[in-house]
C-alpha positions in Angstrom: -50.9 33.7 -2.7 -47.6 36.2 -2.2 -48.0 38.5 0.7 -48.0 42.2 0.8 -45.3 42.3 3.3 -42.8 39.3 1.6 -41.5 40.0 -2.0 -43.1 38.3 -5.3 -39.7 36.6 -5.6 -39.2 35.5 -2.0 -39.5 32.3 -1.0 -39.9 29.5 2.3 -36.6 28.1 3.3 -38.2 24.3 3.2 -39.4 25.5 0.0 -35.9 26.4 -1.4 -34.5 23.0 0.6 -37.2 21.1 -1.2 -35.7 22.7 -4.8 -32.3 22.4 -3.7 -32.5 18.6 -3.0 -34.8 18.1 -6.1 -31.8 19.6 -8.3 -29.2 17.2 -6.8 -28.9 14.3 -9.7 -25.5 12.9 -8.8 -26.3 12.1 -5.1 -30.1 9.7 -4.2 -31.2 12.1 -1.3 -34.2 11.0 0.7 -35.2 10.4 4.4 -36.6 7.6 5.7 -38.7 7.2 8.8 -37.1 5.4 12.5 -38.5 1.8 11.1 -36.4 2.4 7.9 -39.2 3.1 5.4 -38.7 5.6 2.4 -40.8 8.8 3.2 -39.1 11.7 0.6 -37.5 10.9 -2.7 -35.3 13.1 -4.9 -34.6 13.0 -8.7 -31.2 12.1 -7.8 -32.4 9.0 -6.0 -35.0 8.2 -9.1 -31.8 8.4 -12.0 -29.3 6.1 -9.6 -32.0 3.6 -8.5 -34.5 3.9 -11.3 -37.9 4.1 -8.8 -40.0 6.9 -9.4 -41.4 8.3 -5.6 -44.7 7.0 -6.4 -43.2 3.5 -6.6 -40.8 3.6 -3.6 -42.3 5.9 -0.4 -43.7 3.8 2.1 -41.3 0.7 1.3 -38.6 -0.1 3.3 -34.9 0.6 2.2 -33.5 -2.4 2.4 -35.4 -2.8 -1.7 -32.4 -1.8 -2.4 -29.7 -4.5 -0.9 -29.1 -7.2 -3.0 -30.2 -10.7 -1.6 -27.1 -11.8 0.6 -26.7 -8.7 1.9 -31.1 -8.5 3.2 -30.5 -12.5 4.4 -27.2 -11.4 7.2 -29.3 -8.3 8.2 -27.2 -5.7 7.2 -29.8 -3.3 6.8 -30.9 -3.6 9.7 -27.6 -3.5 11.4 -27.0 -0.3 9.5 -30.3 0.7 10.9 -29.8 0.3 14.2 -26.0 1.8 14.3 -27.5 5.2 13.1 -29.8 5.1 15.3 -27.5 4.3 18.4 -24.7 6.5 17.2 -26.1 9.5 15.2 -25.4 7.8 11.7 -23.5 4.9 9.6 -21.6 4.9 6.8 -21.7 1.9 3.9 -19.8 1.1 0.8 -21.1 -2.3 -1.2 -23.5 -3.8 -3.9 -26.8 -2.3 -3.9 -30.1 -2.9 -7.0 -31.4 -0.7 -9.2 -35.2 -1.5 -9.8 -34.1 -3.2 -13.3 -32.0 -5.8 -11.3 -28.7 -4.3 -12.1 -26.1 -3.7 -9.5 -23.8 -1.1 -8.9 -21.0 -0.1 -6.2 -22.6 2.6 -3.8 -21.1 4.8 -0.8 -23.8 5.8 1.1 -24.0 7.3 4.5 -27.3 7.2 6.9 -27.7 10.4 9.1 -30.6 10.7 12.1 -32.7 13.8 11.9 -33.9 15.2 15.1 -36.9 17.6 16.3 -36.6 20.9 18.6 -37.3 18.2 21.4 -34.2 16.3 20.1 -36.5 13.3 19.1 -35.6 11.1 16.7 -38.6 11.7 13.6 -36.4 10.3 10.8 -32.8 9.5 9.2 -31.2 11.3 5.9 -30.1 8.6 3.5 -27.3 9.9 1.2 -26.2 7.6 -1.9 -23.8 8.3 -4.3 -22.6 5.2 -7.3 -19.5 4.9 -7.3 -19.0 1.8 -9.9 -16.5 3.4 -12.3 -13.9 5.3 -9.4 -14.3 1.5 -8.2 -13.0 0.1 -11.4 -10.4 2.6 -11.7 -9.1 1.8 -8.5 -9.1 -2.2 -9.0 -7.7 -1.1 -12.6 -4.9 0.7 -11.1 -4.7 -1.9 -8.5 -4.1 -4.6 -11.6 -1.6 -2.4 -13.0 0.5 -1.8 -9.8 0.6 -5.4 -9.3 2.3 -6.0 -12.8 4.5 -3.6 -12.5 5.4 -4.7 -9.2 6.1 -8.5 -10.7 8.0 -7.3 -13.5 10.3 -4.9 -11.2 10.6 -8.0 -9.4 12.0 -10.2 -12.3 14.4 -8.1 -13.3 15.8 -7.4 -9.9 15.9 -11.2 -9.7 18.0 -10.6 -13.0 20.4 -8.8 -11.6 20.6 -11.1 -8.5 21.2 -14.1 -11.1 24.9 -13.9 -12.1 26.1 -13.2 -8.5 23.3 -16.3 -7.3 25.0 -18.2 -9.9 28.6 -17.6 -8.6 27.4 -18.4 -5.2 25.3 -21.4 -6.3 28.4 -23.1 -7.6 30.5 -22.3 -5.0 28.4 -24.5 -2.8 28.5 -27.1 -5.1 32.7 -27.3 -5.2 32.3 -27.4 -1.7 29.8 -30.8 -1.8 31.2 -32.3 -4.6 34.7 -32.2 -3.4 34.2 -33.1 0.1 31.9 -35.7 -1.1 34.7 -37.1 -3.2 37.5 -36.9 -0.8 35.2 -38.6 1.5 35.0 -41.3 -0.6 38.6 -41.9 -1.1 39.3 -41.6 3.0 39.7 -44.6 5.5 40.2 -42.0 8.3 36.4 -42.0 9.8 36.9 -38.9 11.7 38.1 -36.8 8.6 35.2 -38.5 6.9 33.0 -37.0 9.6 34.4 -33.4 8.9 33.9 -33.6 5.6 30.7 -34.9 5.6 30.1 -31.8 7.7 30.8 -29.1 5.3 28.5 -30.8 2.8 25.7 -30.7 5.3 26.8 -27.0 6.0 27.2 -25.9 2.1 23.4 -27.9 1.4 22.1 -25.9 4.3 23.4 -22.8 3.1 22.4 -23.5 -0.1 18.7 -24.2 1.1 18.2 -20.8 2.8 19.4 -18.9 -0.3 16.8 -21.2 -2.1 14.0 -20.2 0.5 15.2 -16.3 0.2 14.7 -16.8 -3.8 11.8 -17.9 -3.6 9.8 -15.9 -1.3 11.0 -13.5 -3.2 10.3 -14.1 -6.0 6.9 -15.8 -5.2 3.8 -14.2 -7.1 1.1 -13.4 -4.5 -1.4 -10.3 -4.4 -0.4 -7.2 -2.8 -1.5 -6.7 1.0 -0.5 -4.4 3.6 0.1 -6.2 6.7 2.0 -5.8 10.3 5.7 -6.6 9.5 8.7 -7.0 11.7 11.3 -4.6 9.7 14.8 -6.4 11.1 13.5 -10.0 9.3 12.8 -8.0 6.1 15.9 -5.7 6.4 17.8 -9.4 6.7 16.1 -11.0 4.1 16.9 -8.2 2.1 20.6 -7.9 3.0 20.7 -11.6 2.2 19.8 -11.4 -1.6 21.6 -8.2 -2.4 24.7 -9.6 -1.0 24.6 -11.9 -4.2 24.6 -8.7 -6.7 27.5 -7.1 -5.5 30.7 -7.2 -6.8 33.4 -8.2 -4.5 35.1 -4.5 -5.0 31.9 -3.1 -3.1 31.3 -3.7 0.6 27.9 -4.0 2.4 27.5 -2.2 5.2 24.1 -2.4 7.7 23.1 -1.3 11.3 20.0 -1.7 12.5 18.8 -0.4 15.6 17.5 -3.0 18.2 13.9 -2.9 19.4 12.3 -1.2 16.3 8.9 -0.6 16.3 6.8 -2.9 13.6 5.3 -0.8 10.5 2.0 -2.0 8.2 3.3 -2.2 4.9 3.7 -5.2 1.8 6.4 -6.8 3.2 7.4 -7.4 -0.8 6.9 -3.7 -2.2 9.4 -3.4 0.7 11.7 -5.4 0.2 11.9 -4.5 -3.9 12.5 -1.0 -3.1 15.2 -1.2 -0.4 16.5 -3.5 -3.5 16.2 -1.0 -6.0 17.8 1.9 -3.8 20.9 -1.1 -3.3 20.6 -1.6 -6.8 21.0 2.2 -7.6 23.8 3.0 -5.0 25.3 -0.3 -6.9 25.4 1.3 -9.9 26.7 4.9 -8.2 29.3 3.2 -7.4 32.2 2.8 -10.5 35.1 0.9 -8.9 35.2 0.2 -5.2 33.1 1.6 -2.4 30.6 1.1 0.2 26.8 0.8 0.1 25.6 1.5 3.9 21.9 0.7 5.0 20.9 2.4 8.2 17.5 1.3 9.9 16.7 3.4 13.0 13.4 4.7 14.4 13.1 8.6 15.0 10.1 11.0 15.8 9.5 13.7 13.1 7.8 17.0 13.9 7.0 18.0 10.5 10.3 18.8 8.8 10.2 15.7 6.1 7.0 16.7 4.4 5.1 18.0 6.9 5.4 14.1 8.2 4.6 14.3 12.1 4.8 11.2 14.6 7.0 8.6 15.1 8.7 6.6 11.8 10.9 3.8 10.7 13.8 5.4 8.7 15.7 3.3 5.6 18.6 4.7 4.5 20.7 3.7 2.3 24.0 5.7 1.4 26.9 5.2 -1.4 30.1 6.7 -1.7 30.0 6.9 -5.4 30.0 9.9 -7.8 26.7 11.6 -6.2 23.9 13.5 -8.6 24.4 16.6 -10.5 22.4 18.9 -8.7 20.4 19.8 -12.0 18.8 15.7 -12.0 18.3 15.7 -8.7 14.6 17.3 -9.2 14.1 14.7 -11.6 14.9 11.3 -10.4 11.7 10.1 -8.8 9.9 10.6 -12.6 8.4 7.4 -14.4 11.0 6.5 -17.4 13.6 8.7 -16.1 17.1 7.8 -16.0 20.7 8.1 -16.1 21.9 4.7 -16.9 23.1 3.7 -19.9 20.5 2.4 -22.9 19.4 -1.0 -21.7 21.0 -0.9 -18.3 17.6 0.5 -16.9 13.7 1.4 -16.7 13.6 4.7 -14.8 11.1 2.6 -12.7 12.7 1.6 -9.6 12.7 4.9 -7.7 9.3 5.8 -9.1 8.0 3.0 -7.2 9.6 4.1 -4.4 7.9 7.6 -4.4 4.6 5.8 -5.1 5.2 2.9 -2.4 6.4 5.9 0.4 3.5 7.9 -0.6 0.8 5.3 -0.7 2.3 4.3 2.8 1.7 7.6 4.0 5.3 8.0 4.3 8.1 10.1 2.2 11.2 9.7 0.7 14.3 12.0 0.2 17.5 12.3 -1.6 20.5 14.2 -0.7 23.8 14.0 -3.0 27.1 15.5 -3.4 29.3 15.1 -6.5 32.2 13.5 -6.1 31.0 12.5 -2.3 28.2 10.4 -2.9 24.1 9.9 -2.2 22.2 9.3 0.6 18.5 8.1 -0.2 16.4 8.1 2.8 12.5 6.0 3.4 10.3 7.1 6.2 7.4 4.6 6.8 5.1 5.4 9.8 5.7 3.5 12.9 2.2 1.1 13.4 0.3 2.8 16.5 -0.2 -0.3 18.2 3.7 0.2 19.1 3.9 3.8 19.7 5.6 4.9 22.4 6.8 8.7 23.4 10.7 9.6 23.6 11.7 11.1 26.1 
């Protein structure tokens, strides 16, 4: 009954809660008591788990964890953790009431009375299956990418590799052969010493190659930047003409970054590759490595960074491209001479490394193409 003093179209607050959670359908809302049983249900929570209420209040939530996940306690540890710390978040398996699985993000909140006792917790569960898929999808799709920028990068290395490859080889076989023909032990000595030095040499180019070129799953991990800067240096060496010099300085004492160590190392490549190609004649191609504090002029970037750059004296970027170079498929190169990938996946790679990347040019001067990639914050340490 509607009283005199409270319009016919008024109503409670907990009654208007009560609709507003019942409309939810996306999101399972319901609240379970301090043991963990189910003590409200919404239709959300029916359409995701597929329990009516009448089937599910009074049980306790961890119906809902597949079999592994009940037999390590992880209900009960997410249990106890919102109940220590105020609430827990979750993302994993959980099981519908037909057996079915699917990927859920759910979060566990405690609910409090006036006396600030604990009388419940507010389970919030939202399936996330297909933005999982679409991420592992995308995942999948980096990755081949990634090994096919890799190959042809490894195809461009190959003549210069090649050149250097048999080079060592002169060096063995003709020592090797003058050795034979010598009765003077100590010359035999020397020259038995540059074929241990040219194998050697050949070996580390051999190791370089290979990591490189090694197919392995992508992973961000804690990485010394001068060993990958080296590594680097190392390979493109063998792609550059002899008319081009490479230049490098690398501060000492850099601070580590957490990044793939590969996705790296491909994109300092393909910013080589491109100043490379800048480059008509003779020139340079300078890589600079030096760790600097930003305050929000690159992209609003704030904090301290590694910075990559790499700069060419060649015939710079008309200033009406320069918009346009980070674009999938875009390029200037001649038919056949390239994808339009390479500084794509350095945006992506700077971007997905919460990070940013910059080109300045000048025609006629040259182009300077600078990476910033967060220092890790187990290094930090304040300039003064």
């Amino acid at each position: 009954m509607v009283s005199a003093d409270r319009p016919a179209h008024s109503v409670m607050p907990e009654a208007r809660y009560e609709q507003l959670v019942q409309a939810v359908v996306d999101y399972a809302i319901y609240m379970l008591d301090p043991t963990g049983h189910v003590v409200s249900w919404n239709a959300g929570a029916q359409r995701i788990k597929g329990y009516a209420a009448d089937e599910v209040i009074g049980r306790h939530f961890s119906l809902f964890f597949t079999d592994q996940d009940c037999a390590e306690g992880r209900p009960d540890r997410l249990l106890l953790q919102a109940l220590a710390e105020g609430g827990a978040q979750d993302e994993g398996w959980r099981v519908r009431k037909d057996g079915t699985q699917f990927w859920a993000l759910a979060a566990l909140d405690v609910i409090r009375d006036e006396q600030g006792q604990v009388i419940g917790l507010a389970k919030v569960t939202r399936d996330i299956t297909d933005r999982r898929e679409s991420a592992l999808q995308l995942d999948s799709m980096r990755a081949q990418l990634f090994q096919a920028q890799k190959l042809e990068a490894l195809g461009q290395l190959s003549g210069g590799l090649a050149h250097d490859f048999n080079n060592l080889l002169t060096i063995i076989l003709s020592s090797a052969r003058l050795a034979l023909n010598s009765q003077d032990p100590s010359r035999i000595r020397r020259l038995l010493g540059h074929v241990l030095d040219a194998g050697q040499r050949g070996t580390q180019l051999t190791q370089q190659l290979l990591s490189f070129a090694r197919h392995r799953q992508l992973s961000v991990s804690r990485i010394a930047v001068a060993s990958v800067v080296e590594s680097t240096r190392g390979l493109m060496e063998h792609a550059l003409p002899r008319e081009i010099e490479l230049l490098h300085q690398v501060q000492v004492d850099l601070p580590p970054i957490e990044v793939d160590a590969g996705q790296l190392q491909m994109v300092l490549l393909n910013l080589m590759f491109n100043a490379r190609d800048a480059i008509q004649v003779q020139g340079r191609i300078r890589l600079v490595v030096e760790h600097i504090m930003l305050a929000g002029e690159v992209e609003g970037l704030q904090g301290q960074f590694v910075r990559f750059e790499v700069h060419d004296d060649g015939q710079g970027i008309d200033p009406h491209v320069l918009p346009r170079i980070f674009e999938p498929f875009f390029t200037t190169k001649p038919f056949g001479k390239g994808t339009g990938l390479g500084l794509s996946q350095a945006y992506g790679f700077a971007r997905q490394s919460n990070g940013a990347i910059e080109v300045t040019s000048r025609l006629g001067e040259g182009t300077c193409i600078s990476l910033y990639l967060p220092a890790s914050p187990n290094d930090l340490h304040t300039e003064e």
